[in-house]
C-alpha positions in Angstrom: -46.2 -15.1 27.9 -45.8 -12.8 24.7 -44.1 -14.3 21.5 -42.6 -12.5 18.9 -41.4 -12.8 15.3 -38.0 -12.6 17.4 -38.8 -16.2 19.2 -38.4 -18.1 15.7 -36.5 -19.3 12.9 -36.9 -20.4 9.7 -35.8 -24.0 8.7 -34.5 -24.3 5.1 -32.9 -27.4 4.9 -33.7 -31.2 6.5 -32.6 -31.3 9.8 -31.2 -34.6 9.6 -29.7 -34.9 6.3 -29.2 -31.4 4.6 -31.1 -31.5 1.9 -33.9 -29.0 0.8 -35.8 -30.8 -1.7 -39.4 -31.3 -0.1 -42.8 -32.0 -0.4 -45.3 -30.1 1.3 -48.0 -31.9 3.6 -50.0 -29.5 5.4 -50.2 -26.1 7.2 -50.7 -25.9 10.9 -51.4 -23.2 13.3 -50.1 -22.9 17.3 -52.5 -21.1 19.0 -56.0 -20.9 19.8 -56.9 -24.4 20.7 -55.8 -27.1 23.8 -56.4 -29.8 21.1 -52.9 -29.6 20.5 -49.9 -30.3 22.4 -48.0 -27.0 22.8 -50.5 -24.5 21.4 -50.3 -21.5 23.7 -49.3 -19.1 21.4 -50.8 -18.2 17.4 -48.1 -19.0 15.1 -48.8 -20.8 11.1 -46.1 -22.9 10.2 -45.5 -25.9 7.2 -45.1 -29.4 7.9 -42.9 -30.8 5.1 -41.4 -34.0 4.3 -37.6 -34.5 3.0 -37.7 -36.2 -0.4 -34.1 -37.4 0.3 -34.4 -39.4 3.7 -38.2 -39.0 4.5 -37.6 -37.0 8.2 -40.8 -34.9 7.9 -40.6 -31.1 10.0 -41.7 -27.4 10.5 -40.3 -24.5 8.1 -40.5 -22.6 11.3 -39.3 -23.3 14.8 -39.0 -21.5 18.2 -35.2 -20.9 18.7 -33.0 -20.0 21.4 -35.4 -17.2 23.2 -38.5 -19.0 22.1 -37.9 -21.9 23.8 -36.2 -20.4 26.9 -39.9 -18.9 27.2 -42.0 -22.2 26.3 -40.2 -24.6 28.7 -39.2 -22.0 31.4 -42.3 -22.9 34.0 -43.6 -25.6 31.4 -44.4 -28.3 34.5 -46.1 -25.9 36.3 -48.2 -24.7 33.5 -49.1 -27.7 32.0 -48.3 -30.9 33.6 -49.2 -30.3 37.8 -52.9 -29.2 37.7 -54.6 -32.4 36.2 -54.7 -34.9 38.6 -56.2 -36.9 35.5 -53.3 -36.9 33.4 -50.7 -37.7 36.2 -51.9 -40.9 36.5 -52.2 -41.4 33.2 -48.2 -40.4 32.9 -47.1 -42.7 35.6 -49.0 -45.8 34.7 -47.8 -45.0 31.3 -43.8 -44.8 32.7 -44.5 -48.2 34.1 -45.0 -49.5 31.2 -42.0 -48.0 29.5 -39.8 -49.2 32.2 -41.3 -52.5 32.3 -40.4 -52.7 28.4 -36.9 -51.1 28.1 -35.9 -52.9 31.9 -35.6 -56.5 30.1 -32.7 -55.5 28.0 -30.7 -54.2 30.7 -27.2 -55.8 31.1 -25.4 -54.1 33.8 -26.0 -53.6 37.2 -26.6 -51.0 38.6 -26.5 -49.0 35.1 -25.7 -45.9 34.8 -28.7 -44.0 33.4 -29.1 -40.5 31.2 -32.5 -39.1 30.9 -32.3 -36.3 28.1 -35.5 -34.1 29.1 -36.5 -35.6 32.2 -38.7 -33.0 33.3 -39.0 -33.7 37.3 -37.7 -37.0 37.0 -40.9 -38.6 37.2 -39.6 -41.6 34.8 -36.3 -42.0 36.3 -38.1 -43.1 39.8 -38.6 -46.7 38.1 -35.4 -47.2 37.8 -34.7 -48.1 41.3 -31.2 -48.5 42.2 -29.9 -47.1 39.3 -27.5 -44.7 39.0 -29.8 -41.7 37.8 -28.5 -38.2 35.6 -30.7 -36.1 33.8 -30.6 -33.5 31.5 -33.3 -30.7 31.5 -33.9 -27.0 29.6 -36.5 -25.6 31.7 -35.2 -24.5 34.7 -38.3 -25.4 37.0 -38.3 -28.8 35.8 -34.4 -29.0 36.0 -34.6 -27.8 40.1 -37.4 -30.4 41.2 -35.5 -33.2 39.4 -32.1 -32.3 41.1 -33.5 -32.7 44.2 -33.6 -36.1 43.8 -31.0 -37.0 41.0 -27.7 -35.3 38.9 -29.3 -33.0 36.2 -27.6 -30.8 33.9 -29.8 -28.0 32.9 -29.4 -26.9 29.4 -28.9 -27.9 25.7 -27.6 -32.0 25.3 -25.2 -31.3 22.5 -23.3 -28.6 24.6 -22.8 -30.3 28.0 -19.6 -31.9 29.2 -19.9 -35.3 30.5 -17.4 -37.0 32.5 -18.9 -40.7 32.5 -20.3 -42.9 29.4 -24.0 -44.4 30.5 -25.3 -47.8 29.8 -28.8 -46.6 28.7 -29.9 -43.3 27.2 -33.7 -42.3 26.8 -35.5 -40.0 24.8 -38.8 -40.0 26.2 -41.2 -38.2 24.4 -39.0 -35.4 23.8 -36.7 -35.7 20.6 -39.7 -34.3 18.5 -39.1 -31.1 20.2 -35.1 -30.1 19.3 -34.3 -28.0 16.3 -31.1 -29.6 15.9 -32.5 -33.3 16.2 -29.1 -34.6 14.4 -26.5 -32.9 16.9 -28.6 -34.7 20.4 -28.6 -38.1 18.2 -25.0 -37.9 17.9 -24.5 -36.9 21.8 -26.6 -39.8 22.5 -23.8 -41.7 20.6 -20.7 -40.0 22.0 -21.7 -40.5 25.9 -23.4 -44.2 25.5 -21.0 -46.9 26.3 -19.9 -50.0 24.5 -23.1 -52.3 24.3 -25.3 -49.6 25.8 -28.6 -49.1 24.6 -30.4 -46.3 23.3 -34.6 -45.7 24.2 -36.3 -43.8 22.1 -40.0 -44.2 23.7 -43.2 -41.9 23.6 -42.3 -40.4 20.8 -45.1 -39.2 17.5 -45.0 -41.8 14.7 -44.8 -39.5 11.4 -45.4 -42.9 9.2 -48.1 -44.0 11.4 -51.8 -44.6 10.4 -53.4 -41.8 12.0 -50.6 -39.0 11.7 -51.0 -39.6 7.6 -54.5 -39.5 7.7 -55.7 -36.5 10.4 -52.2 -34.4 8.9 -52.3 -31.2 11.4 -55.5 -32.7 13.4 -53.0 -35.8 14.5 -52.9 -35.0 18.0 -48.8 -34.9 18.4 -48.6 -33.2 14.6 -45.5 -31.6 13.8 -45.5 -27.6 14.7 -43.5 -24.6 15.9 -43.0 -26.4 19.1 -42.9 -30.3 17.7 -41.0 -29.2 14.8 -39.9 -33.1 14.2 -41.6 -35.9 12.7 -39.3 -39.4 13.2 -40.3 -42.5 11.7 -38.8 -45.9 12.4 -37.5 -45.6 8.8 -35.7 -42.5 9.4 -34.2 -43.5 12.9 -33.1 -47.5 11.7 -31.4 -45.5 8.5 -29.5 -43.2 11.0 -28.6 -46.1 13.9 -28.1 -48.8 11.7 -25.3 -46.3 9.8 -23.7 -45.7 13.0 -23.3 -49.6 13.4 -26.1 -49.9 16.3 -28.5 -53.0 16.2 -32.4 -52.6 16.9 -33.4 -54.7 19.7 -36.9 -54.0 19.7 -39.4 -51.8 18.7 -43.2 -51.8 20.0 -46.2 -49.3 19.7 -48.3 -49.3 23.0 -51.8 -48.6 22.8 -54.1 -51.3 24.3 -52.2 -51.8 27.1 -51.8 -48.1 27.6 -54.3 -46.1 29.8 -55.3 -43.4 26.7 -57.0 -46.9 24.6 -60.7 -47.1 24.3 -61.0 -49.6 21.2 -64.5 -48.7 20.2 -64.4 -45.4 20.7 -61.6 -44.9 18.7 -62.3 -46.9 15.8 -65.2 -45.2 15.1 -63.6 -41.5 15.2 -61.1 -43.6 12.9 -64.0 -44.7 10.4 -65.5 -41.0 10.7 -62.3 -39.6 9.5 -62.0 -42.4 6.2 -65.4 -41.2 5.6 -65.1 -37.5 4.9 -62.0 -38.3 3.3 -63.6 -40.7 1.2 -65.9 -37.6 0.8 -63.5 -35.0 0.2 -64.0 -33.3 3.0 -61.7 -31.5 5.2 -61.1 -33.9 8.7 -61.1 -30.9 11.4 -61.0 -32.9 15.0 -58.6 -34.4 16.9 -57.4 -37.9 16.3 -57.8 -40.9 19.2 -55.2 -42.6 20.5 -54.3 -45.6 17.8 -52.3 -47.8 16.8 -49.1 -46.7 15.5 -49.6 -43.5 16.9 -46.6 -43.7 19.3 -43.5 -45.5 18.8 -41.1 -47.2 21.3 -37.7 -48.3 19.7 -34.8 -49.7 21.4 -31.2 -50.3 20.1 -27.7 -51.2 20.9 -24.5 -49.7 20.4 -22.4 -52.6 19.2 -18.9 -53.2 20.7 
């Protein structure tokens, strides 16, 4: 697939609060390497951080025709050839449900998965009463064989019913308009419901400050938003939401090898102790992956 100069757009101001006053952090490049998350196409772009609310992002993005291209046939490209990484996924969905399933009041609840993909996580929730909401159109088919999916943007679809729980797994680094599918989330969650915002890149965490564009879910063309825990409890706590919990799985988690790790951890501190440039991928740490739950208060 062919990208052009048409397949982007420049991002002036934050995202999530307006303001263009910024410091730089690094430059990246998508393209060239399958270190990276999403790196099929050759594209430099800047990860900057707001000075005003801390939400770090890309100057560039893909927009609309960009990303009708990237996710289009993205689960047959990337997720159904590595029988690996499947069972990675699913042992890691396990654990997600396990988590989030303990705050669960209603029953059955009524359940929105924004970016579901093939509805691989909403199998856990047995019994539930199942929706999701998908852009790529391959994706959107398999899952709609089993469940409701709406295919297309979050902010723009219609819903007749309010859900109990909404998730954002491992997806809300991906929207160029990360305010606008926050603010969804709010309008279609019920009274009491609970928002999960799970498998999702830590930009405070140890290792993305350290590695910068060799933190394996950096912020990109494709990722083009880097969410804290600071920058998400600012937001829900302002729309009078509580935070239940929030966890960062990585021992428990199928992609831990402590030892291993810790010494590609050390190695890094080393040559930046050094001054030298840290050019390979970070492990899995902890930090690197945040989980955070709240509730939508009555």
């Amino acid at each position: 697939m062919d990208y052009f100069d048409s397949d982007f757009k420049k991002i002036i101001a934050c995202p999530m609060c307006n303001e263009n006053k910024t410091d730089f952090l690094y430059e990246i490049s998508t393209g060239g390497s399958d270190d990276f998350e999403g790196r099929w196409f050759d594209r430099t772009v800047k990860a900057i951080r707001c000075k005003s609310c801390g939400f770090v992002f890309s100057d560039e993005i893909l927009n609309d025709s960009g990303k009708n291209k990237f996710w289009k046939n993205y689960s047959s490209r990337c997720h159904e050839h590595d029988t690996e990484a499947i069972q990675k996924r699913n042992k890691m969905y396990q654990i997600e449900y396990d988590f989030i399933s303990q705050f669960l009041r209603n029953k059955p609840p009524r359940i929105l998965d924004v970016g579901c993909g093939e509805g691989g996580f909403l199998d856990c929730f047995v019994g539930a009463r199942c929706t999701g909401v998908e852009l790529g159109e391959e994706a959107a088919n398999k899952a709609s064989l089993k469940y409701k999916v709406y295919q297309g943007e979050f902010p723009t679809i219609d819903f007749k019913e309010k859900f109990d729980l909404v998730i954002f797994r491992g997806t809300l680094q991906y929207f160029d308009e990360p305010q606008k599918y926050l603010m969804k989330a709010d309008e279609v969650l019920a009274d009491g419901g609970l928002l999960y915002i799970t498998s999702t890149p830590n930009a405070d965490g140890f290792c993305a400050k350290l590695f910068k564009e060799y933190f394996s879910f950096a912020v990109c063309a494709v990722a083009g938003n880097g969410f804290s825990p600071y920058v998400l409890n600012n937001f829900f706590l302002g729309l009078n939401y509580e935070l239940c919990a929030e966890k960062y799985f990585y021992e428990n988690t199928p992609y831990c090898n402590v030892e291993e790790d810790i010494k590609k951890i050390a190695m890094a501190i080393e040559k930046r102790e050094r001054g030298e440039e840290i050019k390979f991928c970070s492990p899995a740490f902890w930090g690197n992956m945040m989980s955070l739950v709240y509730r939508k208060k009555c």
